[in-house]
N, C-alpha and C positions, 0 to 999 in steps of 0.2 A: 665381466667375470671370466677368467681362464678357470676352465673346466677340467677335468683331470682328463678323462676323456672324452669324448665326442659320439656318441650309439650315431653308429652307422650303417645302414642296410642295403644291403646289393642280393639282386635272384640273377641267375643265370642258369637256362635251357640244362635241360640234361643233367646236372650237377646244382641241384637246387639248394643252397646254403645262403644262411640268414646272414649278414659279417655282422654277428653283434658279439660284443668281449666281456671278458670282465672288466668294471670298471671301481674307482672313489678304489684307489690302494691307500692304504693306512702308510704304506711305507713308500711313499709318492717317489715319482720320479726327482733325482737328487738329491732325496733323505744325506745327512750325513750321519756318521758318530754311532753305527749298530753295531751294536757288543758281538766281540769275536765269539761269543756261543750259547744257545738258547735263541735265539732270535725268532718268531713268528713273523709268519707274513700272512695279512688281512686283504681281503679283495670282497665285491659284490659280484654278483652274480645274474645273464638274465633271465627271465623268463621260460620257461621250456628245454634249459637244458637238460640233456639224458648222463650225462659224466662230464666231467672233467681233469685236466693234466696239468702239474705244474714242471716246467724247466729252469733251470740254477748254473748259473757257471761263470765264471770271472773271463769265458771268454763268450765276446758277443756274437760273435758268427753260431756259435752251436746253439746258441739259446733261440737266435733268430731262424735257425733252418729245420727246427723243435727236433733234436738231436737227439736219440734216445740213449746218448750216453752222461746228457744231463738231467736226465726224466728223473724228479726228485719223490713225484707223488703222480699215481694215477687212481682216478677212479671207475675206469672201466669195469663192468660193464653199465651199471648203474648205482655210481654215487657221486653225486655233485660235493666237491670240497669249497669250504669258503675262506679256509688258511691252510697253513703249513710249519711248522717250525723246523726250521734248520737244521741239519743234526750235524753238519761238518762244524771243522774251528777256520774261524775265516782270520786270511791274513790281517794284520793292521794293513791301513790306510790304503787299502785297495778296494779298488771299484768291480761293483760284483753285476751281473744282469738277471733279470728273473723273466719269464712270463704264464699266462696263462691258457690253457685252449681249450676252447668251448667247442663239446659235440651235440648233436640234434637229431632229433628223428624226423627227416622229409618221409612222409611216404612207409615203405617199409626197407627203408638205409638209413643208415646210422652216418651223417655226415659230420665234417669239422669246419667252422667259422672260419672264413677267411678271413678273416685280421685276426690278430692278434697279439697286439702293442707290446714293446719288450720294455719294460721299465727297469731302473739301474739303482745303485744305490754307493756310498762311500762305508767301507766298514771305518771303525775305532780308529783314529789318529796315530793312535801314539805318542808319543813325543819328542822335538824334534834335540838335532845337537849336530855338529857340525862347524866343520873350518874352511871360511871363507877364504881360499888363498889365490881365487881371480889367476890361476896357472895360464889357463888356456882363452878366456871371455870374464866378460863379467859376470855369468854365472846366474842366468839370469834375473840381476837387479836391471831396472827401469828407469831411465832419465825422465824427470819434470821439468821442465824451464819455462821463463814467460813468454808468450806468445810464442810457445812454439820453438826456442831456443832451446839446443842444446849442445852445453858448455861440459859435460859428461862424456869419458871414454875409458873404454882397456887401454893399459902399457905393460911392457915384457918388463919386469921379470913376476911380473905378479902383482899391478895396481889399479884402481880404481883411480883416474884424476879426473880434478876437477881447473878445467883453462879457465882464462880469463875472458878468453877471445871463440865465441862472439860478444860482445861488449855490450853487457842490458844493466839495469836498473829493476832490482827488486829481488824474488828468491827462485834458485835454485834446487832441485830436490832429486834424488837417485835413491830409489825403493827396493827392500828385497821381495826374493817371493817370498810368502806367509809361512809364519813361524805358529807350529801348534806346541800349544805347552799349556799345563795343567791352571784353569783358573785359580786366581788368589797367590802362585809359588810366586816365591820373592826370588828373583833375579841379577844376574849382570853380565851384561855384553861386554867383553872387551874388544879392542881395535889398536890396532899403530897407525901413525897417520906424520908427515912431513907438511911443514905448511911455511909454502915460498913465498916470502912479503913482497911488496910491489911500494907503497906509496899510504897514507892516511891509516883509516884501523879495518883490517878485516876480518870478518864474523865468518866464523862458520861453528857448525854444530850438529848434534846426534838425536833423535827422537824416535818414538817408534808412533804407526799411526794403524786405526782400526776401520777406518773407513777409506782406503787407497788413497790415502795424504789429502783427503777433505780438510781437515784437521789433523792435530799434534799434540804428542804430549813432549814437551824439550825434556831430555835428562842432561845434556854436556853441551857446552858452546865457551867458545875462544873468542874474545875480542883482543889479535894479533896485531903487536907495531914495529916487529920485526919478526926475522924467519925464528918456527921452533921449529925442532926435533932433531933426528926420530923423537917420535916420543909417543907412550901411549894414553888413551881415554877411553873410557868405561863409562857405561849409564846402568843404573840399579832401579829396578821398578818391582810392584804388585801385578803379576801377569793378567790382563785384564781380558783373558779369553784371546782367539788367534789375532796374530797382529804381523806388521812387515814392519822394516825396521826401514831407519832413514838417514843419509845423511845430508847439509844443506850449507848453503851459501847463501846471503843476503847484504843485500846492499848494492853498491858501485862496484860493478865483476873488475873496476881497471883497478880497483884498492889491494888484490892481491895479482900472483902470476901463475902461480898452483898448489892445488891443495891434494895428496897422494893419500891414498887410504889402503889398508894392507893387513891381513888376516885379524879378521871379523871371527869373534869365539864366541857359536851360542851352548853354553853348558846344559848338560842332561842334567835334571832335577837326580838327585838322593834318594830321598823318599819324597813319596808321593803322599799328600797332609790328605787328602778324601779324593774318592771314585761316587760318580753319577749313579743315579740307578740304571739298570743292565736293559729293563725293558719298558717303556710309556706306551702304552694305547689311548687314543682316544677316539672318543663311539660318538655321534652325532647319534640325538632323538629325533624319530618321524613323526611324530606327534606334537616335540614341545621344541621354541629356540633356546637349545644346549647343547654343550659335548660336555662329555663325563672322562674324566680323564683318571686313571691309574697307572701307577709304578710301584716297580720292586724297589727294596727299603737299598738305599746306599751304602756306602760304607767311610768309614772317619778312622785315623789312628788314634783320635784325642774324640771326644764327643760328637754326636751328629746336632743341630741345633735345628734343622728343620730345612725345607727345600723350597726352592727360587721356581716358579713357574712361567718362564716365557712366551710370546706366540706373536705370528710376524702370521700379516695378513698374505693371502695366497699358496701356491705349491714351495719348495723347499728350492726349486730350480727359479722362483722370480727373484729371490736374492734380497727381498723385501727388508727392512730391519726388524729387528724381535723390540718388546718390548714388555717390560715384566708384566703380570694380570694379577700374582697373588705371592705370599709367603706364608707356607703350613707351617705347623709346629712339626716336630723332629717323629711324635707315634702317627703321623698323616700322611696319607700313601695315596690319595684319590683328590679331586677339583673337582668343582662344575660349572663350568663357564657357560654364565648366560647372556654374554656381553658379545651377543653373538648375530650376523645378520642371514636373512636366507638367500638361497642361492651364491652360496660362498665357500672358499676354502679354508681355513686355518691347517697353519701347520705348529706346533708346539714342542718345545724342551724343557728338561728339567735339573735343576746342579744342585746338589747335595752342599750345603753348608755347616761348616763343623769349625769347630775353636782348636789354634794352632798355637799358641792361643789369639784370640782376635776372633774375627770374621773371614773364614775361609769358604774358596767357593771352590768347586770342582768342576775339572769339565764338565761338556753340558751331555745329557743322556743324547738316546738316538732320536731323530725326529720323527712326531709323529702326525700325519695330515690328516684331520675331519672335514666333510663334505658336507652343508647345512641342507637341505633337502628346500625346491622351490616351492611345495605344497605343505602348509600347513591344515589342519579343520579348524574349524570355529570355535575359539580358546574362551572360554565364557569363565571368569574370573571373579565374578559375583551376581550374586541375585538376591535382592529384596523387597519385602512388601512393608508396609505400615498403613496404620487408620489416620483418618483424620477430619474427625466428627463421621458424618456418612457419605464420606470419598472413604478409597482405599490406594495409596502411591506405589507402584511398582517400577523398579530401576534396578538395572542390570550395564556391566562393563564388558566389553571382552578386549583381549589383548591381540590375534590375530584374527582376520575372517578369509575364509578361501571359499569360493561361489557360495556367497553367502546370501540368497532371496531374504530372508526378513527370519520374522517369530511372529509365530501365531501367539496371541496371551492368552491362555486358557484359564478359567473357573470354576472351581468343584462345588457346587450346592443342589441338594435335593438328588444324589447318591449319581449325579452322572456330568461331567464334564462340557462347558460351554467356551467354543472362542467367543470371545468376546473384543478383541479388536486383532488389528495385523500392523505389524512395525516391520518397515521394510528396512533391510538391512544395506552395507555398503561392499556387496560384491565380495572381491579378494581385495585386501588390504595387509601390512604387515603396520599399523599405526593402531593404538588403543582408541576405541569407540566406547561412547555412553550412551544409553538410553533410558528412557522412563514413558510413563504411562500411567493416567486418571482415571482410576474406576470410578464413576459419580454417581452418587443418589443410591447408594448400598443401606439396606435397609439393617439395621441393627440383627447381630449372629455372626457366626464364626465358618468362616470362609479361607479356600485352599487356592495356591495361584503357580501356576507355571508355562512356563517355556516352551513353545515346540519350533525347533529352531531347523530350517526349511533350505534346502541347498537349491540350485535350478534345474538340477536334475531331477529334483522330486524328491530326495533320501531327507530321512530326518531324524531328529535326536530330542533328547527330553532334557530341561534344566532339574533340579532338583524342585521339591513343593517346598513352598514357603505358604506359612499359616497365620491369618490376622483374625483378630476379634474385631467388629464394631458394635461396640457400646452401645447400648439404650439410653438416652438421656435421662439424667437424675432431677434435672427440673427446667421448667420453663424460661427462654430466654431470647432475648433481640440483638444483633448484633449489630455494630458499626456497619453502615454500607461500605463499600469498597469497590475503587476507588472513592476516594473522597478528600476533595472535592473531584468531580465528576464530568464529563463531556463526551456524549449524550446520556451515556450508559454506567449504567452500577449494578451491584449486587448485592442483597438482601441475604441475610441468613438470620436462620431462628432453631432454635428446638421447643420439640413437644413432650413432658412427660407423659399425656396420657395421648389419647386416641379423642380430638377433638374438632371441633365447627370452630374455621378460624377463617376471617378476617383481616385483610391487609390491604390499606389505603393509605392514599397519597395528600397531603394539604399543602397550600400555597402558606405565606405567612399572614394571610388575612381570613387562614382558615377555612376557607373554600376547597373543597373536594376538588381533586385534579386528575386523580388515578384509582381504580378497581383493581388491586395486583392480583390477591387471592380471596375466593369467597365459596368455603369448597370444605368437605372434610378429610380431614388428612390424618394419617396412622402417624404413634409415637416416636419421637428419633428425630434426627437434623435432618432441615431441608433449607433450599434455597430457592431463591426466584431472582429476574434481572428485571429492573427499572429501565426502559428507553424514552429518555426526557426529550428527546429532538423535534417535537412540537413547542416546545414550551421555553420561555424565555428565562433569561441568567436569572439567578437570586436563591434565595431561602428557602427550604422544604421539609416540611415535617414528617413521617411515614410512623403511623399506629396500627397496632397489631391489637386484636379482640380474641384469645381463645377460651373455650367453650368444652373442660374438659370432659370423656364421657364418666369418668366416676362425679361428677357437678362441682369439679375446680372450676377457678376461673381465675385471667392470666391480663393483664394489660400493659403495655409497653410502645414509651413513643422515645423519637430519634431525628434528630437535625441532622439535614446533609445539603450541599450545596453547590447549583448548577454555575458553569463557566463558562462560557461561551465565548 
């Protein structure tokens, strides 16, 4: 995981300063697309600072030598700031630098942090337009060729060509730099282009691409069997966000001799069909995996129809790809991504969608980076109890644990509080855990149960109380052993409605006494006992119950079960 930045600490003799920065900037290093005005800038902060200063300027040497002629904010003598908003109109598509400097109190001096990282950012694009007329170079477009071939050069008085020689098999490609223009406007490049036949059919063609010619999308190709032109060709698209434009050769290079390309027209949009929202933040929770993300409302000539929410894993400078997380309705100005991992970055945009008519998208807002924090607490996500005859089932989930020792299970009867068992937990984790837990032989009444959920440090926390009843039994009864069939061991269960002298034994099928289980008096309500048959050989077994109620019921109940061996 690349980190925004790095807390680093250095003392030195005499001059005794912590180097720790601000760090986790909202408008990370390489942001692009921040609105030329209102802009905030977010940053953390650490520990013990006494003030802090922010510096701004499009030029980076002042910002790096903390210039007091870009000093945008101070908090001398004591006020820690954790933003800023901007109050200048910042140029389009100009790179701006910012940073921060933390002061500290050693001693009794007030000193200043030795680092303090300058971070940069791209304001609002603009939009691009421009005539490619290759005067002087090619201005800089990019040759592709296979392996490394390239059949791509300038010529006077103003050309792009494309030779035959060196002589390959397959495609040719020559890229511009990146064109920004408004997502969704409908387009069209023009070009003039000569194309010198040679021999069989020669292909060539015009496409623009979004990933530096990974791919393409073709709008124009010529399959030539003799020389054309001059002549010109045009490709018409849905601008699909910034893109470079391309043009290419495929096939057998000896099938033509050259192919001449010559002022390239990329047209400024008219009007502009919708604007991004102006500002996105997004806040990462220390307690929960989220970022909470808000923007200001966009703007549409024709209707807004709601907003496209992007996010490409890491800082804005890894180059990562976005790819969408949600689409709000149009009155929806906020997200909460929990599709979120810790110890991580995201960075996010957002484009305003409006009917032009159709589905129009807008450039994309400014970007904004959240930091997921590596420490979460122990996220407990449910807690329950239930009866069950006179057991009592307690089960509980939690979704994170971070030095997580266990849970005390506590019980509330007769006005004061008992642990009564310990569930050891699973450390730090960021995976969902279950647990549960048998209260056995709970005597009929109503009973309180909860959590005390135990760090290794010693801190601890309380779940909420969960409340069960166990039931008095309404009358007398024998149950199926269990398992059954059985090897060595089973289990008996019965209820008592009253308060009785009871009897439980064991018979072979020849009716021969084989076991004494219980001969004892025992209070109303369910209970159980285990059979351990591992003396006694495979077969048939009978077990009868005699109770002896104390108001002078009386109760009798027999049961086949049978050993395996």
């Amino acid at each position: 995981m690349k980190s925004v930045f790095t807390l680093m600490i250095s003392l030195t003799i005499n001059s005794v300063v912590f180097a720790q920065y601000a760090f986790h900037p909202m408008t990370a290093p390489g942001a692009v697309s921040i609105y030329p005005t209102g802009h905030i800038l977010y940053w953390e902060n650490p520990d013990s600072v006494v003030f802090n200063e922010v510096y701004f300027s499009d030029d980076s040497s002042l910002v790096a030598n903390l210039d007091h002629s870009v000093l945008i904010l101070s908090g001398e003598p004591a006020t820690v700031y954790d933003s800023v908003q901007i109050n200048t109109t910042l140029s389009l598509n100009t790179k701006y630098y910012w940073c921060v400097a933390e002061y500290y109190l050693i001693g009794n001096k007030v000193l200043r942090s030795t680092l303090f990282p300058v971070c940069y950012f791209h304001s609002f694009p603009g939009f691009s337009y421009g005539e490619y007329q290759f005067e002087n170079d090619l201005e800089g477009w990019q040759s592709i060729g296979p392996q490394g071939v390239d059949n791509w050069y300038w010529s006077t008085p103003g050309e792009m060509v494309f030779s035959h020689e060196p002589s390959f098999t397959g495609n040719s490609y020559i890229i511009s730099p990146e064109v920004i223009e408004p997502v969704g406007f409908m387009m069209q490049i023009n070009f003039d282009f000569y194309l010198d036949f040679n021999i069989d059919t020669a292909r060539v063609g015009f496409g623009i691409t979004t990933d530096n010619g990974d791919t393409w999308e073709n709008l124009w190709e010529l399959h030539a069997t003799g020389d054309i032109g001059p002549d010109f060709g045009f490709g018409a698209f849905s601008v699909p966000g910034n893109f470079r434009m391309g043009f290419y050769y495929t096939g057998n290079s000896e099938n033509i001799s050259y192919f001449y390309v010559y002022d390239v027209m990329v047209p400024i949009p008219l009007t502009i069909p919708s604007w991004p929202p102006s500002l996105l933040k997004a806040r990462a929770s220390y307690t929960e995996k989220k970022v909470t993300l808000n923007w200001n409302q966009g703007y549409a000539i024709q209707s807004i129809l709601g907003y496209l929410v992007q996010r490409q894993d890491g800082l804005p400078e890894d180059n990562n790809p976005y790819t969408t997380i949600t689409q709000t309705g149009s009155d929806k100005f906020s997200f909460v991504d929990t599709s979120v991992n810790l110890n991580e970055n995201y960075t996010y945009r957002v484009s305003t969608i409006s009917s032009q008519p159709g589905y129009w998208y807008s450039h994309y807002s400014n970007e904004a980076t959240a930091y997921i924090p590596p420490v979460t607490p122990v996220e407990l996500v449910s807690f329950t109890a239930y009866s069950d005859d006179n057991s009592v089932t307690l089960k509980w989930q939690t979704s994170t644990e971070t030095n997580n020792k266990g849970f005390s299970v506590e019980r509330h009867s007769s006005n004061h509080w008992d642990e009564i068992a310990f569930v050891a937990g699973n450390g730090t984790t960021t995976q969902s855990h279950s647990y549960s837990y048998i209260d056995n032989d709970v005597s009929p009444g109503k009973y309180s149960y909860r959590l005390k959920q135990i760090d290794f440090d010693g801190s601890f926390k309380y779940s909420n109380v969960d409340e069960v009843t166990v039931n008095v039994p309404v009358k007398y009864s024998l149950e199926q052993n269990y398992p059954n069939p059985f090897n060595p061991s089973t289990q008996i269960s019965f209820s008592l409605a009253q308060e009785s002298k009871v009897k439980l034994k064991v018979f072979d099928i020849l009716g021969r006494e084989v076991a004494v289980l219980i001969n004892e008096n025992m209070t109303s309500g369910n209970h159980k006992t285990v059979f351990n048959a591992s003396v006694l050989p495979s077969g048939v077994y009978i077990y009868r119950i005699e109770a002896n109620g104390s108001d002078g019921s009386n109760f009798t109940s027999v049961r086949k079960m049978v050993l395996t061996k």
